[in-house]
N, C-alpha and C positions, 0 to 999 in steps of 0.2 A: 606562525610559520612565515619566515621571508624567504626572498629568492637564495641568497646565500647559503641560508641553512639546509633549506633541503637540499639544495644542492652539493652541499658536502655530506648529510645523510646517501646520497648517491652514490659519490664517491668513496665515502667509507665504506659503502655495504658490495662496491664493483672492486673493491682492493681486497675485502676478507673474502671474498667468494672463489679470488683468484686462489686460495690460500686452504682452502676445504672446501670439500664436497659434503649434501647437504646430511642428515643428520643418517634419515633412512636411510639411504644408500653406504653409508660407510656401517650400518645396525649390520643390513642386510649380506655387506660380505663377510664379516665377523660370523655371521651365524650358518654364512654359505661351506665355511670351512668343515664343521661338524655334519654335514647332511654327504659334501662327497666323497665318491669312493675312487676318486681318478686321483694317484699319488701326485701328478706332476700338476692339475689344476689345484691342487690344495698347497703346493711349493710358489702358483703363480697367486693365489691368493694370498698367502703369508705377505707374497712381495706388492700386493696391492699395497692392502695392510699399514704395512711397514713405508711406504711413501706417503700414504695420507698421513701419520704420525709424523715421519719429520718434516713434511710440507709444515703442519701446522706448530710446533716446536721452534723450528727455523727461520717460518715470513718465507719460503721458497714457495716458486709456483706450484701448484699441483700435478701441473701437468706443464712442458715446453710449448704446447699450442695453448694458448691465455685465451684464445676463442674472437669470434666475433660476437659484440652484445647485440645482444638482442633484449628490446621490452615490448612487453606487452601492457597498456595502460588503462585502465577499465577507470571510467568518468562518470560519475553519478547526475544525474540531470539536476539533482536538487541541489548539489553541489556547484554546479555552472550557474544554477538562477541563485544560489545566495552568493553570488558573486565572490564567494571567497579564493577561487584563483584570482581574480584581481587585486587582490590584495596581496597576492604570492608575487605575484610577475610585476605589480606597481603599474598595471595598465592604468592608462587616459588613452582615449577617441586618438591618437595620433600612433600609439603603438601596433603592431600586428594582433591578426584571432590568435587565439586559444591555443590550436594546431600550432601556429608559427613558435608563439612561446615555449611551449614544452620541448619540441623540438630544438629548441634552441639551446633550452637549460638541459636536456639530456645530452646532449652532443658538448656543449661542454665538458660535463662532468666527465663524458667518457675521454677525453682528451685530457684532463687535467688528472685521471685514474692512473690512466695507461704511462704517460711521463712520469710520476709520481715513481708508480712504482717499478718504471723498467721493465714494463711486459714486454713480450713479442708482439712486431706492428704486423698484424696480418692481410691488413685491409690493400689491396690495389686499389689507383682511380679507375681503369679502366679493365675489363677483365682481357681483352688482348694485349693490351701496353704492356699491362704487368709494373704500373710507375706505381711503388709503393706510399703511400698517404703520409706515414711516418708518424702515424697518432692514434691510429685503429678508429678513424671518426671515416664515415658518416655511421654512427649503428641504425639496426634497423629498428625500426617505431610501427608499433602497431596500435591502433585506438579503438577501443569499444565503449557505445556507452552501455549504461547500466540505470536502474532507477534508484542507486543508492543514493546517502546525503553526503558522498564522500570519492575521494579517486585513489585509485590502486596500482600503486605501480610495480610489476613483475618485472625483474632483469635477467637474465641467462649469459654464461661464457660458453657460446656455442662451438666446440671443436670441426675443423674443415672433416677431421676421416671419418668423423660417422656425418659427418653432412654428404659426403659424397656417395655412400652407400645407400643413402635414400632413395625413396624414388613412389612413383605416380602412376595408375595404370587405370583406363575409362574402359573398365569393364560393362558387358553386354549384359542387360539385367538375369537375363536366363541363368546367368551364370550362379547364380545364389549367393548364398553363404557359404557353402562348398568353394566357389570360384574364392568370393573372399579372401578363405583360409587359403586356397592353394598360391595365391600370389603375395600374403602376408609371411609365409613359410620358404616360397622361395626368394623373396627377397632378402630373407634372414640368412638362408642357404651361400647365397651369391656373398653376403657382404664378409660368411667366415671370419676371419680374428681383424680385417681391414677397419672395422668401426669401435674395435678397441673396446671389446663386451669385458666381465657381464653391461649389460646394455639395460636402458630406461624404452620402451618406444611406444611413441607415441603414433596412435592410425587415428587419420580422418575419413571419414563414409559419407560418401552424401555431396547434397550441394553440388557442385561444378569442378570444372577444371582448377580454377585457383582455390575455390572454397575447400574444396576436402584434404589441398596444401595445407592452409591456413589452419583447418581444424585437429591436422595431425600435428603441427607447432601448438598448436592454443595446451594439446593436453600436455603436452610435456611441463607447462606450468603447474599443472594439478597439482595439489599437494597430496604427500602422500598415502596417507589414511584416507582419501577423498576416492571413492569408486561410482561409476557409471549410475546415475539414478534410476536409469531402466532396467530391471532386474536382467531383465533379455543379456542387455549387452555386459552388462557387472559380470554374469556369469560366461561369457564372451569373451571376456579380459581374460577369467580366471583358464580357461581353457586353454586360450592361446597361449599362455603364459605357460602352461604343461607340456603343450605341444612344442612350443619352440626348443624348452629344458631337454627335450628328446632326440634331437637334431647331433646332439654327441660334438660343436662347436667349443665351448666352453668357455673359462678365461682367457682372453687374448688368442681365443682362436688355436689353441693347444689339446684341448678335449675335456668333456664332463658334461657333468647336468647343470653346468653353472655359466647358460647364454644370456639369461636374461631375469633382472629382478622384477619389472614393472612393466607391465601392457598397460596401455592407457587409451580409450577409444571416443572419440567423438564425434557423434552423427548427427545430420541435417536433412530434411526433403531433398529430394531431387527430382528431373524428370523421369517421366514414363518410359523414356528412352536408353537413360543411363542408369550408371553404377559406380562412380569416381570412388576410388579405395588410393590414399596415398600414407605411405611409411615411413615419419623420421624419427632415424637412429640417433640413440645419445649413448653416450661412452658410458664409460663408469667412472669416470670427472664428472657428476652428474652437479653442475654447478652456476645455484639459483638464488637467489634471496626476495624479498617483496617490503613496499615499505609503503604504509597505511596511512595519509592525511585525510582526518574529520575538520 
C-alpha cells in the first residue's frame, strides 16, 4: 500500500457514497413500504425509493447536501509498531507524527473528492464569516486506537438538518432511564420531518460533556447487523426504536410508523454526579463506507 493508492481508495469510496446510501438502509425502506398503513408515507417512501435508484443509475448526488466528511480512524497498536504506516506516508525522522500524516492524506482526498465530483462546498472557514472554503476541507478526523494489527478507516457524508436537530442534555442521575427516554423522545418530537427521517440515530450515555457527543457520532458508524453487546442496552435500542415509530412523525415528517430504522447506543462510566445523554440525527442519506489496511 503507498500514499497514492490509498488515497485514491478514499477518494473512490467519498465519491460512491456521494452516490448511495449504504445497503441496510435502502433493504430497510423497501420493506418499510409493506409494514405502513399511512397512504401518503408510503407515496413519500415510493419517492425515497425511486431517488436512491436514479441517484445510483445516473452518478447524481443522493442528496443536494453532499454532507460534511467526517472519519472516524481506529489505529491498531501493532499496526504503528510494525511500522507499516511508514511505509504508507514514506516517513524519515524529518517528516511529521502519525496524526499530522493522516490528516494530511485525508484532507486531501476530500478536496480532491469534492472538485472531482462537483459536490456542494458546504464548509465555511469561519462559522460567523460564513467565507465559504470552496473544497469541503477541513473534515472532521477522529482517532482511536485499538489493539488490532491493522487501521480502519470509517468516513461519513454528514447532512447539516439532521446535524442541527441534534442535541445534548447533562442529565441529574435521579433522573434514570425513564429521564433517558423522555429526552431521547422529545428530541425526536422537536426535530419532526427537519432531520429528514426515516432517520439512523445514534445516542451517547455516559462519559462527559464532549464524551457522550463523541459516543453518539462513534455509533452511527456501527454497522448494521452489529447491536449493543450488553443485552441491557441491545434491548434498549430495540425499544426505543418502537417507541420513536409511535410518535406518528414519519417520512419526511408527513406521518406513519416509519421515523426511524436504527437506534444505535453507546455507553461509557461516568460520574456520580452526572448523566450526559446526547442524540445525533442521521437522515435517511444514511451515507458510510470503511476501508481496511492490514
Amino acid at each position: 500500500m503507498s500514499y497514492e493508492l490509498l488515497k485514491k481508495q478514499i477518494i473512490d469510496k467519498l465519491s460512491e457514497i456521494g452516490f448511495f446510501t449504504d445497503d441496510f438502509t435502502e433493504i430497510s425502506l423497501i420493506n418499510a413500504i409493506s409494514k405502513e398503513k399511512n397512504d401518503l408515507a408510503i407515496d413519500v417512501l415510493n419517492c425515497l425509493n425511486k431517488n436512491i435508484q436514479i441517484a445510483k443509475e445516473k452518478d447524481f448526488p443522493l442528496c443536494q447536501d453532499t454532507g460534511q466528511v467526517i472519519f472516524w480512524v481506529k489505529i491498531g497498536e501493532k499496526f504503528i509498531l510494525s511500522e507499516k504506516w511508514k511505509a504508507i506516508f514514506e516517513y524519515n525522522q524529518k517528516n511529521n507524527s502519525f496524526t499530522d500524516c493522516i490528516t494530511s492524506l485525508l484532507t486531501e482526498a476530500v478536496r480532491e473528492a469534492f472538485l472531482k465530483n462537483n459536490y456542494r462546498h458546504s464548509i465555511t472557514i469561519d462559522p460567523i464569516n460564513r467565507k465559504n472554503n470552496n473544497d469541503n476541507t477541513p473534515p472532521i478526523i477522529h482517532l482511536e486506537l485499538s489493539q488490532d494489527d491493522k487501521m480502519e478507516i470509517s468516513m461519513m457524508l454528514k447532512g447539516g438538518g439532521s446535524e442541527n436537530m441534534s442535541a445534548l442534555k447533562m442529565l441529574n442521575p435521579a433522573d434514570k432511564i425513564q429521564g433517558v427516554r423522555n429526552f431521547i423522545l422529545e428530541t425526536i418530537k422537536k426535530s419532526e420531518g427537519n432531520a429528514c427521517p426515516p432517520l439512523t440515530i445514534g445516542i451517547g450515555i455516559g462519559g462527559n460533556f464532549e464524551t457522550c457527543a463523541l459516543l453518539a457520532k462513534k455509533s452511527l458508524f456501527r454497522k448494521h447487523d452489529e447491536k449493543n453487546i450488553d443485552d441491557f442496552w441491545a434491548n434498549e435500542e430495540i425499544f426505543l426504536l418502537n417507541e420513536i415509530n409511535k410518535l406518528n412523525i414519519g417520512p419526511m415528517g408527513l406521518g406513519g410508523i416509519t421515523t426511524a430504522l436504527k437506534v444505535n447506543i453507546e455507553v461509557r462510566p461516568c460520574h456520580i454526579a452526572s448523566l450526559p445523554v446526547a442524540v445525533n440525527l442521521e437522515c435517511h442519506a444514511h451515507r458510510i463506507a470503511r476501508i481496511v489496511i492490514e
